[in-house]
PyMOL Python script that loads the backbone (N, CA, C, O; Angstrom):
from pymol import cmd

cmd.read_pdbstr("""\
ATOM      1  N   UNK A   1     -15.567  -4.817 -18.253  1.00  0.00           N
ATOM      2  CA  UNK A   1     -15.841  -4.162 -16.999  1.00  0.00           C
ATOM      3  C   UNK A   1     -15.124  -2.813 -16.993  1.00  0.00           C
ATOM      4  O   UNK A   1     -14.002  -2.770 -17.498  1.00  0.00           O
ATOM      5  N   UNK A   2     -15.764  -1.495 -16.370  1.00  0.00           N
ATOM      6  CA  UNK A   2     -15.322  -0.554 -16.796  1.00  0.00           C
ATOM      7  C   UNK A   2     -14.634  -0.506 -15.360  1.00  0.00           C
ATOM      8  O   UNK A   2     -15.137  -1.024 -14.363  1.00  0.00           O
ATOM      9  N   UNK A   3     -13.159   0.330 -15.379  1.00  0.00           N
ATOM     10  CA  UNK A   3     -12.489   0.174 -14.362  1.00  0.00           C
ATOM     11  C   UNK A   3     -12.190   1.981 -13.681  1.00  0.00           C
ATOM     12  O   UNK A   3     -11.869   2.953 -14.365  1.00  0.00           O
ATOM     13  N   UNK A   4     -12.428   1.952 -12.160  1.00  0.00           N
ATOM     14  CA  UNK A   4     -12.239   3.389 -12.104  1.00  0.00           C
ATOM     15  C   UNK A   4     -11.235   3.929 -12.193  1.00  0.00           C
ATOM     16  O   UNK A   4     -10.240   3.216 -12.059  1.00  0.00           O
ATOM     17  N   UNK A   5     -10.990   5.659 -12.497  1.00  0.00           N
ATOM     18  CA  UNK A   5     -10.123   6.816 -13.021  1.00  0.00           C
ATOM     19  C   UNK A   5      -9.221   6.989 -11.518  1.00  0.00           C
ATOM     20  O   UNK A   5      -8.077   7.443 -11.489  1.00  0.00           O
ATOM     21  N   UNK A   6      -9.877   6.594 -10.473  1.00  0.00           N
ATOM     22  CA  UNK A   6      -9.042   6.866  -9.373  1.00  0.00           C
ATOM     23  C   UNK A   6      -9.003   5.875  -8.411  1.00  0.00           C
ATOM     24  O   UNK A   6     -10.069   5.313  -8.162  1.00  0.00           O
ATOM     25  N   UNK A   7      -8.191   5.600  -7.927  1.00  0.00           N
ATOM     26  CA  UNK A   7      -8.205   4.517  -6.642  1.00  0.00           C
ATOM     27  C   UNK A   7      -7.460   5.072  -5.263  1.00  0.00           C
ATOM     28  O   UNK A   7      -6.622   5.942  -5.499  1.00  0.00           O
ATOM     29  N   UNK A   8      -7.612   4.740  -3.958  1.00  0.00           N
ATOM     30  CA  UNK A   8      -7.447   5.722  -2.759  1.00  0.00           C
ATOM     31  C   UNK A   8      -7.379   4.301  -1.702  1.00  0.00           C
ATOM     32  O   UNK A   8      -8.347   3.624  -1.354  1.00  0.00           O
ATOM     33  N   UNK A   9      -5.940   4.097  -1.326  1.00  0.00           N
ATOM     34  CA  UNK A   9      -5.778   3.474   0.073  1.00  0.00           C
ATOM     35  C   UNK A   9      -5.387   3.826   1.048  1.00  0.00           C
ATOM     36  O   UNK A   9      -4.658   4.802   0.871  1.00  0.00           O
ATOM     37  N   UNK A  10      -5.452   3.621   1.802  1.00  0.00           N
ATOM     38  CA  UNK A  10      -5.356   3.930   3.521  1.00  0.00           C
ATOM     39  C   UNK A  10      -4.389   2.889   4.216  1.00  0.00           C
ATOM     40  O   UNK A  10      -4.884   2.260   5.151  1.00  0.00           O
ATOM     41  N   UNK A  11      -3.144   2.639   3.900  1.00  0.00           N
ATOM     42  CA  UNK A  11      -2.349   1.917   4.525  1.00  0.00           C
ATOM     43  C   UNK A  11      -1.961   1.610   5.756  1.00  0.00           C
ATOM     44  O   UNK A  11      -1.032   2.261   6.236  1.00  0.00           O
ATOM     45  N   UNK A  12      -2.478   0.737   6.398  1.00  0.00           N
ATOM     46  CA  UNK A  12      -2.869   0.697   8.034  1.00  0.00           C
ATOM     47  C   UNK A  12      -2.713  -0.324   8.340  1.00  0.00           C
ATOM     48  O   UNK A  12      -3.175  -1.349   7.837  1.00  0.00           O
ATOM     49  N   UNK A  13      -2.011  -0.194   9.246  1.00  0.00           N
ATOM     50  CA  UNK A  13      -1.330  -2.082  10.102  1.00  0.00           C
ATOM     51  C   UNK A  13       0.033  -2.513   9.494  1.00  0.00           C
ATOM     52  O   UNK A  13       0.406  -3.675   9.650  1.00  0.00           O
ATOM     53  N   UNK A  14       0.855  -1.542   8.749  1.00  0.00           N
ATOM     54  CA  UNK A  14       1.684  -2.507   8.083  1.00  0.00           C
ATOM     55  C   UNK A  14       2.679  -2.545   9.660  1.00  0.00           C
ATOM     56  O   UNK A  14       2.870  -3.712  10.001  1.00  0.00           O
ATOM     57  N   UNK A  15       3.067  -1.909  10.253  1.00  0.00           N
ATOM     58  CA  UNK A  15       3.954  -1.830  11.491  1.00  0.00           C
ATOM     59  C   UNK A  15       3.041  -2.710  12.141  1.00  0.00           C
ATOM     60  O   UNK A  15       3.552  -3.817  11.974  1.00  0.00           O
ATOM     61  N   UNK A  16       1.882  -2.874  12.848  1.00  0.00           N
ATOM     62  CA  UNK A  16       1.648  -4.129  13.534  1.00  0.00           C
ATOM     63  C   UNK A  16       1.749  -5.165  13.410  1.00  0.00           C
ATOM     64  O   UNK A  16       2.244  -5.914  14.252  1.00  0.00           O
ATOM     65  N   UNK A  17       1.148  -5.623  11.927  1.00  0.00           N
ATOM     66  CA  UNK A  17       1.670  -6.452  11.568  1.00  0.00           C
ATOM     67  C   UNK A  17       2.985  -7.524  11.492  1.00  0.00           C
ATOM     68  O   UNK A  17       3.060  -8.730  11.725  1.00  0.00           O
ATOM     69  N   UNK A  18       4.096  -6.410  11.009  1.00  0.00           N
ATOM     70  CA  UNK A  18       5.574  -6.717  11.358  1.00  0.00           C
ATOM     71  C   UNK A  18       5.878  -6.828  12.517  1.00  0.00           C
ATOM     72  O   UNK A  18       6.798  -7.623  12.709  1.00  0.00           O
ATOM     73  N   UNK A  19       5.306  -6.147  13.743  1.00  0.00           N
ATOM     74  CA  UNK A  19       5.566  -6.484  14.769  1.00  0.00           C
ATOM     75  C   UNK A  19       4.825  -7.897  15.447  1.00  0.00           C
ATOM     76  O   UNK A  19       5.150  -8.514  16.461  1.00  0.00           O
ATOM     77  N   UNK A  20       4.058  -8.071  14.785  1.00  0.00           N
ATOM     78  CA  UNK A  20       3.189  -9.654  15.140  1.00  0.00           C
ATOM     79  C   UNK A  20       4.305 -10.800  14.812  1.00  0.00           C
ATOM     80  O   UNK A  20       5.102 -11.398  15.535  1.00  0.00           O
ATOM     81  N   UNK A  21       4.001 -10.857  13.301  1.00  0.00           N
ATOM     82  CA  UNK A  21       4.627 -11.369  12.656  1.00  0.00           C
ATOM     83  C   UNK A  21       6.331 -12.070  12.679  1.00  0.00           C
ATOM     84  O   UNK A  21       6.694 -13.245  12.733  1.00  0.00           O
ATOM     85  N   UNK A  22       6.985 -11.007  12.624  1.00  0.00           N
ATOM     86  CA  UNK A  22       8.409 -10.644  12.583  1.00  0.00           C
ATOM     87  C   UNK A  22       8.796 -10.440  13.925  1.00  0.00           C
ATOM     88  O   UNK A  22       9.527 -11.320  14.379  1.00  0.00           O
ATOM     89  N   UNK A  23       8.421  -9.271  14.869  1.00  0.00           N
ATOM     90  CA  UNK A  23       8.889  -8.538  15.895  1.00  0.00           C
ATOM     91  C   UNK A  23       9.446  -7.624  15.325  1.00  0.00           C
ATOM     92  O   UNK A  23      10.355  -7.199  16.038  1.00  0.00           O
ATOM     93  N   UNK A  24       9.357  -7.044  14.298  1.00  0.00           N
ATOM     94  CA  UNK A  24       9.823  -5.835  13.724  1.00  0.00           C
ATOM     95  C   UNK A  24       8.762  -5.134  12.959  1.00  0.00           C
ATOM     96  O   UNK A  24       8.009  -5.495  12.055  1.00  0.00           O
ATOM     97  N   UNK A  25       8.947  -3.930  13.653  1.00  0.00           N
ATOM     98  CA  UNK A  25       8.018  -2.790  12.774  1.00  0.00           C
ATOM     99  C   UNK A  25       8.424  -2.573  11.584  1.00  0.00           C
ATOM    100  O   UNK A  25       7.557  -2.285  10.759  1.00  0.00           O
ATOM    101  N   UNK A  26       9.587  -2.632  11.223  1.00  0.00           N
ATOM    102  CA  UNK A  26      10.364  -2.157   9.998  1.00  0.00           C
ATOM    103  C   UNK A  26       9.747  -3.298   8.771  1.00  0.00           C
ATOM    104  O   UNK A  26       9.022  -2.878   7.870  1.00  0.00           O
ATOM    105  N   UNK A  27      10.073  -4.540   8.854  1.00  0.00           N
ATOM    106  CA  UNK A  27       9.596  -5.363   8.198  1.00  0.00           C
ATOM    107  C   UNK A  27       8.362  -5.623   7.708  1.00  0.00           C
ATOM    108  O   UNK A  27       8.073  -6.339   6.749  1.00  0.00           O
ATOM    109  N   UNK A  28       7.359  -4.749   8.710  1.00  0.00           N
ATOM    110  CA  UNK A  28       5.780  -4.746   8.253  1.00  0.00           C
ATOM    111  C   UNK A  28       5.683  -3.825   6.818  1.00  0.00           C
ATOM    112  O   UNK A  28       5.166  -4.007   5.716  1.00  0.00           O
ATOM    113  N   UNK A  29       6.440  -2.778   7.432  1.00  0.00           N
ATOM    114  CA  UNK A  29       6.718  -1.387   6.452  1.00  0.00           C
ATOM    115  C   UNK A  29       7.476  -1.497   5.257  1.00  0.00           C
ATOM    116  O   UNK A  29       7.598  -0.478   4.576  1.00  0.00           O
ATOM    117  N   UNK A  30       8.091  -2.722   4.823  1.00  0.00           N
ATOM    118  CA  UNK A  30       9.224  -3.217   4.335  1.00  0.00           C
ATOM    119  C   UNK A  30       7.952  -3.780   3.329  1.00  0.00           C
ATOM    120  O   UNK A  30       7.326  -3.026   2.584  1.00  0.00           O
ATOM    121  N   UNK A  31       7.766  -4.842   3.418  1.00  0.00           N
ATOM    122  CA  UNK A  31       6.345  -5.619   2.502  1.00  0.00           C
ATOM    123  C   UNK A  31       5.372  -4.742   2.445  1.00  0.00           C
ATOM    124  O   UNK A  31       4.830  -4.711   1.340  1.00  0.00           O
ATOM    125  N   UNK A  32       4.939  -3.998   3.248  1.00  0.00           N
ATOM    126  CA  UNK A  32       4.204  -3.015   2.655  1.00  0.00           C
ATOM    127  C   UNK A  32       4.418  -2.803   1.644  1.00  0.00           C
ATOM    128  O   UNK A  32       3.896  -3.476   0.755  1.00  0.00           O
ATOM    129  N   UNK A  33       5.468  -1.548   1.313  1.00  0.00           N
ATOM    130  CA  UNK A  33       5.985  -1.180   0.131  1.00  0.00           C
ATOM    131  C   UNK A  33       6.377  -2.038  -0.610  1.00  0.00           C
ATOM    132  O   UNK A  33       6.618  -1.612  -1.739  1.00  0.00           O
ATOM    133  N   UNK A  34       6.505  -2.824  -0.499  1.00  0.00           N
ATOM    134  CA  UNK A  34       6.446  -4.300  -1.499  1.00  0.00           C
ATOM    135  C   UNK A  34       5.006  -4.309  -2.593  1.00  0.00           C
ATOM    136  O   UNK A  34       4.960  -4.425  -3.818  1.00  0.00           O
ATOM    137  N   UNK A  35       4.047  -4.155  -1.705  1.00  0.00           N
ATOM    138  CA  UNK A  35       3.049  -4.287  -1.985  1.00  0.00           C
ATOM    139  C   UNK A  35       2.580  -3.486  -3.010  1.00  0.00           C
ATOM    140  O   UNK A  35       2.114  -3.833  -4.095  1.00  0.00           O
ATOM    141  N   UNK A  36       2.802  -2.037  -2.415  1.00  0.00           N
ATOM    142  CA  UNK A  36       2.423  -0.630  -3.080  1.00  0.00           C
ATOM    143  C   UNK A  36       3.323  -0.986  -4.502  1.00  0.00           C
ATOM    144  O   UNK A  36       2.769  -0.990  -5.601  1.00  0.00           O
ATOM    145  N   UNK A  37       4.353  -1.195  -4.383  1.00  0.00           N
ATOM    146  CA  UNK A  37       5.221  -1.563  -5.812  1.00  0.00           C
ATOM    147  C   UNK A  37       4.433  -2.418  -7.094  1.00  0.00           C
ATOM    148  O   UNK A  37       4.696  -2.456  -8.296  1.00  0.00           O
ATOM    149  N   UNK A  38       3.414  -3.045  -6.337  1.00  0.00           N
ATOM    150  CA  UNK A  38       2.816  -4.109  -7.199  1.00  0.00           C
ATOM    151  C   UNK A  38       1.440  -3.318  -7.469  1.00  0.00           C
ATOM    152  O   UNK A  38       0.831  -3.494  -8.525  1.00  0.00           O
ATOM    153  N   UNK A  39       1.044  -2.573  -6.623  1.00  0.00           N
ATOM    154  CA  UNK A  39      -0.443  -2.265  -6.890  1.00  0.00           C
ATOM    155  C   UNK A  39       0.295  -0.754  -7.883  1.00  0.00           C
ATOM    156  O   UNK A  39       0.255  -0.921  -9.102  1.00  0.00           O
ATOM    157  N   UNK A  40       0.752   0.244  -7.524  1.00  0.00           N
ATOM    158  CA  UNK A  40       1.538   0.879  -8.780  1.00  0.00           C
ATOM    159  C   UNK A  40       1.958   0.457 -10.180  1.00  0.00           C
ATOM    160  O   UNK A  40       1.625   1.070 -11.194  1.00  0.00           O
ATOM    161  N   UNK A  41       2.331  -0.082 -10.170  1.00  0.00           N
ATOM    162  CA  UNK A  41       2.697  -1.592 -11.747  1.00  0.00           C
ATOM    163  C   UNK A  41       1.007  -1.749 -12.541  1.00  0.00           C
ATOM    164  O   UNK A  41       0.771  -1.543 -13.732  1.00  0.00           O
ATOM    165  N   UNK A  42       0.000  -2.169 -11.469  1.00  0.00           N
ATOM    166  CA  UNK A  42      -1.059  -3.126 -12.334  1.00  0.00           C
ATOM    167  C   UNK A  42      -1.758  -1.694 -12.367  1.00  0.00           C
ATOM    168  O   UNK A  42      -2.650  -1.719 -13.215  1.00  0.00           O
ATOM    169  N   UNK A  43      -1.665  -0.491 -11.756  1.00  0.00           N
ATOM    170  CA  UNK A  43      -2.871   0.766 -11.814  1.00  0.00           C
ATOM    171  C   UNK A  43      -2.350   1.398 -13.392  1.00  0.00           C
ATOM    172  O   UNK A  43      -3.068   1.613 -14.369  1.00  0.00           O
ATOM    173  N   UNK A  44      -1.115   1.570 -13.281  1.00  0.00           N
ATOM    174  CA  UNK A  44      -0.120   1.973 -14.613  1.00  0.00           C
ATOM    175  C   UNK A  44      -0.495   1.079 -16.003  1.00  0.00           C
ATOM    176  O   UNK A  44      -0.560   1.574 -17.128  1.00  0.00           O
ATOM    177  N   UNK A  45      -0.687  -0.109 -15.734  1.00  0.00           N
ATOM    178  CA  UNK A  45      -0.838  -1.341 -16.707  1.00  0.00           C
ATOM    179  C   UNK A  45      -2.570  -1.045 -17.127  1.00  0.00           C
ATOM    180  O   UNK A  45      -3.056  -1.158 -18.253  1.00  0.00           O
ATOM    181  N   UNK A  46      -3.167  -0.711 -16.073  1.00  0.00           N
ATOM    182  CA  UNK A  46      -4.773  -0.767 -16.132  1.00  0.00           C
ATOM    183  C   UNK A  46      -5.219   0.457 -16.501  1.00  0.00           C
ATOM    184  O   UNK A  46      -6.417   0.738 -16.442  1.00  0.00           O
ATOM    185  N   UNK A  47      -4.106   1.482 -17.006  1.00  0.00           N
ATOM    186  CA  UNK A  47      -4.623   3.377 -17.282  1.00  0.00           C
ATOM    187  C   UNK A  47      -5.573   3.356 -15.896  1.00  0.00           C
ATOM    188  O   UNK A  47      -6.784   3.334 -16.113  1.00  0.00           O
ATOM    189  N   UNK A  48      -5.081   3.362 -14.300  1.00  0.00           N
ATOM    190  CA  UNK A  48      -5.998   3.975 -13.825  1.00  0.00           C
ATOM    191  C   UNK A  48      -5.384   5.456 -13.896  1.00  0.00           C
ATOM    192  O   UNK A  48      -4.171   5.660 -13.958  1.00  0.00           O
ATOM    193  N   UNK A  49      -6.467   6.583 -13.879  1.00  0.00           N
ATOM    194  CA  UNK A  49      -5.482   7.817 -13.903  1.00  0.00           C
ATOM    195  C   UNK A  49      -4.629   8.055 -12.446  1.00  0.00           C
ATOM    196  O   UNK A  49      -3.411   8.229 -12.393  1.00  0.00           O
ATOM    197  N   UNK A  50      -5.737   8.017 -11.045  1.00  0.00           N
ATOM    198  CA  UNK A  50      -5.192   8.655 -10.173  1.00  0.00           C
ATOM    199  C   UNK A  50      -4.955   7.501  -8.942  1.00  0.00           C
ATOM    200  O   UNK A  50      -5.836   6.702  -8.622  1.00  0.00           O
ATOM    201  N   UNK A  51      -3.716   7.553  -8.360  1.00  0.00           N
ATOM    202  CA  UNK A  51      -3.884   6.938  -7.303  1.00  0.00           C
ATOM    203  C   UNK A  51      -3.346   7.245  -5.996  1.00  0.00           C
ATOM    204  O   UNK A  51      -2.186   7.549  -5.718  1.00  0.00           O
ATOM    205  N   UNK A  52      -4.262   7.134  -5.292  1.00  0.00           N
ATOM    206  CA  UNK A  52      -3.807   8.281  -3.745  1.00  0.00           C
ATOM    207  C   UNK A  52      -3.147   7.021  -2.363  1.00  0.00           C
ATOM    208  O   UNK A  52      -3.495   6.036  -1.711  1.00  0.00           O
ATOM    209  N   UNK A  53      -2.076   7.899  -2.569  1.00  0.00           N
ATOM    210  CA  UNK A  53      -1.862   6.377  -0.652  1.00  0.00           C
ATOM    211  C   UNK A  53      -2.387   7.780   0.068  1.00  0.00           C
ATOM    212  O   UNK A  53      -2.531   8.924  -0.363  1.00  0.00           O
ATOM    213  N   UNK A  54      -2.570   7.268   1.144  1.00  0.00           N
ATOM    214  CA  UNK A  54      -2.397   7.613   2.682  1.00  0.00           C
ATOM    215  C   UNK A  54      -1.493   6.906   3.337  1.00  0.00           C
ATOM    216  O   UNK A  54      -1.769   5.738   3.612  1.00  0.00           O
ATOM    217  N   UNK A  55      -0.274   7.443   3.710  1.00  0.00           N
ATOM    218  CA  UNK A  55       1.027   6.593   4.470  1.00  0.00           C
ATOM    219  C   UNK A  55       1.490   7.143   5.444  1.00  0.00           C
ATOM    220  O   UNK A  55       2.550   6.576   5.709  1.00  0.00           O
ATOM    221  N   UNK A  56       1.244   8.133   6.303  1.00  0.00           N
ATOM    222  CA  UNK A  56       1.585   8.710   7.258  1.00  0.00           C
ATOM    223  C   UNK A  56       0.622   8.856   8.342  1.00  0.00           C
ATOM    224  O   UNK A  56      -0.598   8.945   8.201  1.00  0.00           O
ATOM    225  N   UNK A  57       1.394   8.877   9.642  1.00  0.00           N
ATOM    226  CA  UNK A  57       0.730   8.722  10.889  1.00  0.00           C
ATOM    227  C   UNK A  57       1.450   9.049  11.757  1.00  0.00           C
ATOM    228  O   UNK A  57       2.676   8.992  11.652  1.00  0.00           O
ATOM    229  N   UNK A  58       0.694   9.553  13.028  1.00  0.00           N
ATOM    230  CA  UNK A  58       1.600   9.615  13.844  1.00  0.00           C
ATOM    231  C   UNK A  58       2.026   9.078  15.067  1.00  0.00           C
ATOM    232  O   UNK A  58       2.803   9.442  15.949  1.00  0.00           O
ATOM    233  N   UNK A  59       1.104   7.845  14.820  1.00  0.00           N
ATOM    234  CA  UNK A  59       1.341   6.621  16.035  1.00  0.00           C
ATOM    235  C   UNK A  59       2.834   5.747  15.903  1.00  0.00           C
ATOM    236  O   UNK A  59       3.103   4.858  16.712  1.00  0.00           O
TER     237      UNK A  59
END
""", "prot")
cmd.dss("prot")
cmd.show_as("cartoon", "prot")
cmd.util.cbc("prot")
cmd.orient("prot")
């Protein structure tokens, strides 16, 4: 399977989440980047070339 040169997420909900969850916004944002740590690792492992977050907001 041929795998694409770029990949592009939109990181959204991790603060609601934590606040569901937890009651902390921080903690949503916390596993988030948990996350991103892991999807960075397998894009690196997989030669994707490019990979874009979107992580900022201003809500």
């Amino acid at each position: 399977m041929k795998l694409p040169s770029h990949i592009a997420i939109i990181m959204d909900g991790n603060g609601r989440w934590g606040l569901k969850k937890y009651n902390d916004r921080n903690k949503g944002h916390y596993y988030g980047l948990q996350n991103i740590n892991k999807v960075v690792k397998d894009c690196i492992k997989s030669n994707i070339k490019y990979l874009t977050l979107y992580t900022f907001s201003t809500e």
